[in-house]
Structure formats: structure tokens, C-alpha cells
C-alpha positions in Angstrom: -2.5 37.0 26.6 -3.0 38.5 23.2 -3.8 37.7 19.7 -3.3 39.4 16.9 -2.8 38.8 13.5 -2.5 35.8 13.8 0.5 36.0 16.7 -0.3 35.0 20.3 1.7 36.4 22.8 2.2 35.7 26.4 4.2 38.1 28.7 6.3 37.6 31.8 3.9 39.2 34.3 1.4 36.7 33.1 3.2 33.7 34.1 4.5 35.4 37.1 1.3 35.0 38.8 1.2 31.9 38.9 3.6 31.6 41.5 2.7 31.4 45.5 4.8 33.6 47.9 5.8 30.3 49.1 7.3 30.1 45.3 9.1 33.2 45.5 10.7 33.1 48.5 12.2 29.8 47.6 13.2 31.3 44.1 14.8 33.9 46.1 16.6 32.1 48.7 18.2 30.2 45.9 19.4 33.3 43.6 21.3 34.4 47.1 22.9 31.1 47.3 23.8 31.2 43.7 25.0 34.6 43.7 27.6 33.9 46.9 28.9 31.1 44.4 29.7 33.0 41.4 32.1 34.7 43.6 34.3 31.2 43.8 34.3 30.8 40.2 37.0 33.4 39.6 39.6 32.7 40.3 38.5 29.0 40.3 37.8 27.8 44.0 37.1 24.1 43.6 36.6 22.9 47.2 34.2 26.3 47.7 32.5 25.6 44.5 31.5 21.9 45.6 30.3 22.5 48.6 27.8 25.5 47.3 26.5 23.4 44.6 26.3 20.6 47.0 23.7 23.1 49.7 22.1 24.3 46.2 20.9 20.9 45.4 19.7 19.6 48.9 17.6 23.1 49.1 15.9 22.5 45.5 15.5 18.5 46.5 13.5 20.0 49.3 11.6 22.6 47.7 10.6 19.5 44.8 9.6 17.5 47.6 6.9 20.1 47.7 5.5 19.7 44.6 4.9 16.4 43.2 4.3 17.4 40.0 8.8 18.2 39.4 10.2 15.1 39.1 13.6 15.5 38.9 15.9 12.4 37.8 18.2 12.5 40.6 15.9 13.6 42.7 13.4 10.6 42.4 15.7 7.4 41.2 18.0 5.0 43.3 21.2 6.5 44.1 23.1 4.0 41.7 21.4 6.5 38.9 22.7 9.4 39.9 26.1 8.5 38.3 24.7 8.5 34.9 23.0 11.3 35.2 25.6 13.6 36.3 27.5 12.2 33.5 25.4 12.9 30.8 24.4 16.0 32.3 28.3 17.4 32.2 28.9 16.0 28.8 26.3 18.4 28.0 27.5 21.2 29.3 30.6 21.0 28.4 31.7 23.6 25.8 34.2 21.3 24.4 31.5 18.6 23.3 31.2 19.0 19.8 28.0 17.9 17.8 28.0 14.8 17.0 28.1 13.7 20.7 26.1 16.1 21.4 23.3 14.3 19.6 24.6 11.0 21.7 24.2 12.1 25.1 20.6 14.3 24.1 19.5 10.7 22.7 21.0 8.9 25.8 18.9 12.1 28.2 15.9 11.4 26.3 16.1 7.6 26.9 16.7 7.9 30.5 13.4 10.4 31.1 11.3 8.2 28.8 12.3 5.3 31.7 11.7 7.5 34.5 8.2 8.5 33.2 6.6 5.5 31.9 8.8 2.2 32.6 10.5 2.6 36.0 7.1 1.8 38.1 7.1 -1.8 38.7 4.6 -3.7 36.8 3.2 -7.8 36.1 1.5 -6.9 33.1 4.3 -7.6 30.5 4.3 -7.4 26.6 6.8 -9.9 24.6 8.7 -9.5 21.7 9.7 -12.2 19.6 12.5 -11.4 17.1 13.9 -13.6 14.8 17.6 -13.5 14.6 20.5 -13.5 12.1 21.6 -17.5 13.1 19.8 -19.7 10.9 21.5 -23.2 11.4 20.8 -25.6 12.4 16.9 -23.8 11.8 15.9 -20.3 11.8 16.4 -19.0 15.5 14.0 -16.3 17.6 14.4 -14.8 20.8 11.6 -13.7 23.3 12.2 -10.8 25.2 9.6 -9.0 28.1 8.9 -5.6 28.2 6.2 -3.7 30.6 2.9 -3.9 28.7 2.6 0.4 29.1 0.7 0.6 26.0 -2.9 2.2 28.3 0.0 5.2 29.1 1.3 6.1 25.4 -1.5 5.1 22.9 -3.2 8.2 23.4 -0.6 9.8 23.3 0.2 13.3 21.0 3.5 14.6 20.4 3.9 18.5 20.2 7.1 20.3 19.2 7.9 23.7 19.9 10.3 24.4 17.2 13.3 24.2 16.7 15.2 23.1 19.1 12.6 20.8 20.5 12.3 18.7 17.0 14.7 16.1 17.3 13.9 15.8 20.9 10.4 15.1 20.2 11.5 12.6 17.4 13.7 10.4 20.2 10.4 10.1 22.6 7.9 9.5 19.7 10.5 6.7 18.5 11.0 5.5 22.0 6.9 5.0 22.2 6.7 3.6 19.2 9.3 0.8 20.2 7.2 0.0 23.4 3.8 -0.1 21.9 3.1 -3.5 20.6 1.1 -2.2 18.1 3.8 0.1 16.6 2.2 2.8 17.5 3.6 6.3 16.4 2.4 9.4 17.4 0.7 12.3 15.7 2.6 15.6 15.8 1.4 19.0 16.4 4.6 21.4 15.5 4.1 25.3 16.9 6.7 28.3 15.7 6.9 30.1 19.1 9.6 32.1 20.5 10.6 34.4 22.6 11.6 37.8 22.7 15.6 38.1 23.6 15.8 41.4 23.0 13.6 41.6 26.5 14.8 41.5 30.3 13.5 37.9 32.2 11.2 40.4 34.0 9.6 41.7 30.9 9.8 38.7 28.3 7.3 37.9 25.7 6.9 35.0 24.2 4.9 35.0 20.3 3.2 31.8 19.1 2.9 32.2 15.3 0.2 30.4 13.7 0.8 31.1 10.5 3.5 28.9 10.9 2.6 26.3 13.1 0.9 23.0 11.8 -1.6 21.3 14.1 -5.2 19.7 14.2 -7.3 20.8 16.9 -9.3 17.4 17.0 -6.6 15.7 17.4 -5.6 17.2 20.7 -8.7 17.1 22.1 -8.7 14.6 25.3 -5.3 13.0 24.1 -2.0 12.8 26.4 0.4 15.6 25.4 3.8 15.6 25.5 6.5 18.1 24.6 10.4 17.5 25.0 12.5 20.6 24.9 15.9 20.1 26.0 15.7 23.7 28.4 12.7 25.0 30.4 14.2 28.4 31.5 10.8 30.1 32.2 8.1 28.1 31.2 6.5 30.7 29.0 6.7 28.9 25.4 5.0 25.4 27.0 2.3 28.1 29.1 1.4 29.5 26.0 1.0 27.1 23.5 -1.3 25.1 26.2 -3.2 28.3 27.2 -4.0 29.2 23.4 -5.1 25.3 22.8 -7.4 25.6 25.4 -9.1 29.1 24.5 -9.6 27.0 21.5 -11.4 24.5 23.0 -8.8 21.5 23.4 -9.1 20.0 26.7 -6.0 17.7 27.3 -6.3 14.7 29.4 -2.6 15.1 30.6 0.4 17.2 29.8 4.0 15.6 30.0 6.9 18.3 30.0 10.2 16.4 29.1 13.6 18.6 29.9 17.1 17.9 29.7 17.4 20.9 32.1 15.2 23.0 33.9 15.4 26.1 36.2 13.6 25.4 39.1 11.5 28.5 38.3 10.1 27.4 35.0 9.0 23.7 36.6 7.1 26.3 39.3 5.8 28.3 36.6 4.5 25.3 34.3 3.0 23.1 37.1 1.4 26.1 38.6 -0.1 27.2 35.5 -1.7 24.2 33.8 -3.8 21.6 35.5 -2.4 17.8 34.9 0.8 18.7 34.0 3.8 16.8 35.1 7.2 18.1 34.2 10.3 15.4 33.5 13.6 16.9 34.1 17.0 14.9 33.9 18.8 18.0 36.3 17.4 20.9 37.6 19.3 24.1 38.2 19.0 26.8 40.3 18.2 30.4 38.8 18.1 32.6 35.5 20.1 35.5 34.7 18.8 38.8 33.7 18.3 37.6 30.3 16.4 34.4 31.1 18.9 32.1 30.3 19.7 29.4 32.8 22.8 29.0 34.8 24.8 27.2 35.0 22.5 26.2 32.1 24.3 24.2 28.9 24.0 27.3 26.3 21.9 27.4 23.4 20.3 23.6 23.0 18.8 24.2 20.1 22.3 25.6 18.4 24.0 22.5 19.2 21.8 20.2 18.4 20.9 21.5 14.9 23.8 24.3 14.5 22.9 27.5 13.8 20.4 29.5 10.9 22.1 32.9 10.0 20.0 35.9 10.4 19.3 36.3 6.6 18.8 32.5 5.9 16.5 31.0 8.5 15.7 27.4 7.9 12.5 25.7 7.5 11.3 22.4 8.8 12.2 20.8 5.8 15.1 22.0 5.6 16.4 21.6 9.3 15.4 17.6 8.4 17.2 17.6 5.5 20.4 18.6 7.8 20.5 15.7 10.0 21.3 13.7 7.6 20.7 10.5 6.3 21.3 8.6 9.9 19.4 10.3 11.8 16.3 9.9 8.8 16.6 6.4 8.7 16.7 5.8 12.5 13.6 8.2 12.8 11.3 7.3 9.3 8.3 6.7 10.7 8.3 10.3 13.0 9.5 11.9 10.1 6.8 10.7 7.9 4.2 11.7 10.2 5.9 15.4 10.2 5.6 15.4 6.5 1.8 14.6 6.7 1.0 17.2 9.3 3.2 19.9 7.6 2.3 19.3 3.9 -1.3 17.4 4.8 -0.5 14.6 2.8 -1.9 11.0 3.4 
């Protein structure tokens, strides 16, 4: 890892030896399988196509099974889950999904990983909420509802975004925290401009961390539960090197929590490999990358969709990628979006 003026960067070799033989030959195994599969995808083979993907997920259920630290939705949760999953999942994907539900089923991915990570466990301790209702005669009516008491797993808890496409993602599971805590809590964020370098190979990629343009306080991530949401993991190498700078720095986390819509199996390897305490969340894992690191079957560019795309000559700033959501998705998200505007413009 390098750093120079004021640019960190991390390179594919790096993060590459992390990996066990172990790891590689399973990484291996599976790009075979995959590659016999894209032959039945033209002309379509349906029958031939199902049964591959079928083999492709019982091998990377038992590679998982190996390391404790992948937890994979459909993987780890009832069968009756699965269902959901899968449907979300292929809404995603789908290239006929336009935006707006887009946003739906990334809020409804973000949900379901928040469950798996911090609710599904079984617990007595409960918290209760008492709301007080619209109906008013024949007095003013409240309700009590339980929820698990989770607040010794999220109050200490720091929210990190690797811009852009991670934002709104990080938004959903600070909101969802804030709705569980009972006090309210919301969560500080720590925002990071890094990138990779497309105009590389997946062999050769580098990935730059700019600091200029980042916004974070290292005293606040000192000893606190991190958590970043990015919709893809394709390598791992923008998670590896934001932690691996924070920690030349000093910052020792207590925990790091990687929340993925989708993840190639190789970046999960990579990032729990890597960095100690680190438990990745994915909603569906798949099974390789392609020469340009992007995952397949993969959902394309996450970050696009969600927030459309900045031309070349006009990129857009925080502020300004805010400003495009739009008033629902400000209103529904206030209290992250304050905290945004305090770290960015260090406002009280």
C-alpha cells in the first residue's frame, strides 16, 4: 500500500495474498463451473442453465460452510426465506427494473440483512414501544409493541460510506438502527472517496482512497463497531483499503460489519482473510469475476441505478447526489442526512 499526496492506493497483488491455496483452488474450481455455463446461455438452454447454477450454489454453500465469517442469506436462514431472497435478488438484476423500484427492492435487501445480522438470533431481553395512535374516541388510544432489546450490538456502532454508490445504502442501515435503538440512536458517519481503477485488468487493479475528499474523525472510529453497506463486493479491495489505511492511522475497530446486496465469493475470501473481526453480510453470493472485475452474473453498475449516472465532465458532489433523491427519500432519511451535513461541512 502507498500514499501519496494525499491518495492511498492498494493494488490487486496485495489483496491477493491474503488468500490460502485452499482459497484458490476453490476460486478456481468455480470459474471452470461457470465457464461450462456460459456456453448454455446462447442460444438460451434453460433446463442446462438450472441445473449448473443449481451445482454452482451447493459448491459455494460448501466452501461458506468453511468460513464462518460469509454469511450468506440463503445460505444461513430457514428455507421459507429463500423465496424472498431469490425474489428480490432477480428484481435486481433484472435490466428491465427501472429506478424507482430499484430503490424498493435495495431498501427491502437492506432490511432483510439488517434482520439477519442483528435480530434473527432469538432473544428474552425485549424493548417496547408504545405509540399512540390516530383513534381518539372514546379516549386517546396507544399500542405496545415488542422488539429485541439489541441496543449492546448497534449503540456503538459507526457507519462508513464508501462513496457513491454505497450512500443511500448506508442511510437504510443507519435508519434501520436508529428505529431499534430505544434511545433513537443515530449513527455518526465517516464518508471516504475511493475508487478503483477500471481502466486496469482484475489481476492488476488498484484501488485510490482520496483524502482530500473524504470526511471522517479518527476518534470517532477508534474502538467503535464499523459497518459499511455497498450493494456489490466484487474484490474486496475498496473495504481492505479504507480499513488498512484507518489502522496505519491508529484506529483499532472493535468489529467490522460488511453489508452486500451481492458478493463474489472471492471478495467475501479476500475481506474476511484480510481484516481481523470482520464479518461480511451478503443477501446472494455469486460465483466469479470477469477479466475486468466485475461480477457475474453480477446486477451491473449498483451505484448507476441507484443514483443514475454523473457525466464525465459534471461529476456530482455529496450534496448534490442528496439533493437528487429528492424530497422522499430526505424526509424518510432526516436524521442520517443531518448527520452527513455535520461531518461534511463540520457543522454542530
Amino acid at each position: 500500500m502507498t500514499d501519496k499526496e494525499d491518495k492511498v492506493v492498494l493494488k490487486a497483488e496485495d489483496l491477493d495474498g491474503y488468500l490460502t491455496a485452499e482459497d484458490q483452488q476453490d476460486l478456481q474450481g468455480l470459474e471452470e463451473m461457470y465457464k461450462s455455463t456460459m456456453a448454455y446461455f446462447s442460444p438460451v438452454q434453460k433446463e442446462l442453465i438450472v441445473k449448473s447454477f443449481d451445482e454452482m450454489g451447493h459448491r459455494m454453500q460448501d466452501i461458506c460452510a468453511k468460513h464462518p465469517s460469509i454469511k450468506v442469506y440463503s445460505f444461513v436462514t430457514e428455507e421459507g426465506a429463500h423465496a424472498e431472497a431469490s425474489r428480490v435478488i432477480a428484481k435486481l438484476r433484472d435490466v428491465k427494473t427501472p429506478h424507482a423500484e430499484f430503490l424498493y427492492y435495495s431498501q427491502r435487501a437492506y432490511e432483510m440483512l439488517f434482520r439477519l445480522a442483528y435480530t434473527d438470533q432469538h432473544s428474552d431481553k425485549k424493548n417496547h414501544i408504545i405509540v399512540k395512535t390516530p383513534v381518539t374516541m372514546p379516549v386517546q388510544n396507544y399500542a405496545v409493541h415488542k422488539i429485541p432489546d439489541i441496543d449492546g450490538k448497534i449503540e456503538n456502532s459507526v457507519m462508513c460510506v464508501m462513496l457513491r454508490g454505497a450512500l443511500l445504502p448506508s442511510m437504510i442501515m443507519s435508519k434501520e438502527i436508529e428505529e431499534y435503538a430505544s434511545s433513537g440512536y443515530v449513527t455518526p458517519f465517516a464518508l471516504f472517496k475511493i475508487n478503483r481503477d477500471d481502466s486496469r485488468q482484475e489481476n492488476d487493479m488498484q484501488y485510490i482512497l482520496n483524502l482530500k475528499k473524504s470526511y471522517f474523525n479518527f476518534e470517532e472510529l477508534d474502538g467503535k463497531d464499523l459497518i459499511f453497506a455497498d450493494p456489490m463486493n466484487a474484490t474486496g479491495g475498496s473495504l481492505v483499503t479504507v480499513v488498512k489505511y484507518l489502522q496505519s492511522q491508529g484506529v483499532k475497530p472493535k468489529s467490522i460489519k460488511f453489508f452486500n446486496v451481492i458478493s463474489a465469493l472471492k471478495g467475501s475470501l479476500r475481506v474476511t482473510r484480510a481484516l481481523d473481526n470482520c464479518t461480511c453480510y451478503t443477501l446472494w453470493l455469486d460465483p466469479v469475476l470477469n477479466e475486468k472485475a466485475y461480477i457475474m452474473p453480477g446486477l451491473g453498475d449498483a451505484g448507476d441505478r441507484l443514483n443514475g449516472q454523473d457525466t464525465a465532465e459534471y461529476p456530482r458532489n455529496i450534496m448534490q447526489l442528496i439533493a437528487d433523491y429528492g424530497a422522499n427519500i430526505a424526509g424518510l432519511y432526516r436524521s442520517q442526512l443531518r448527520k452527513i451535513e455535520q461531518t461534511v461541512l463540520g457543522t454542530i
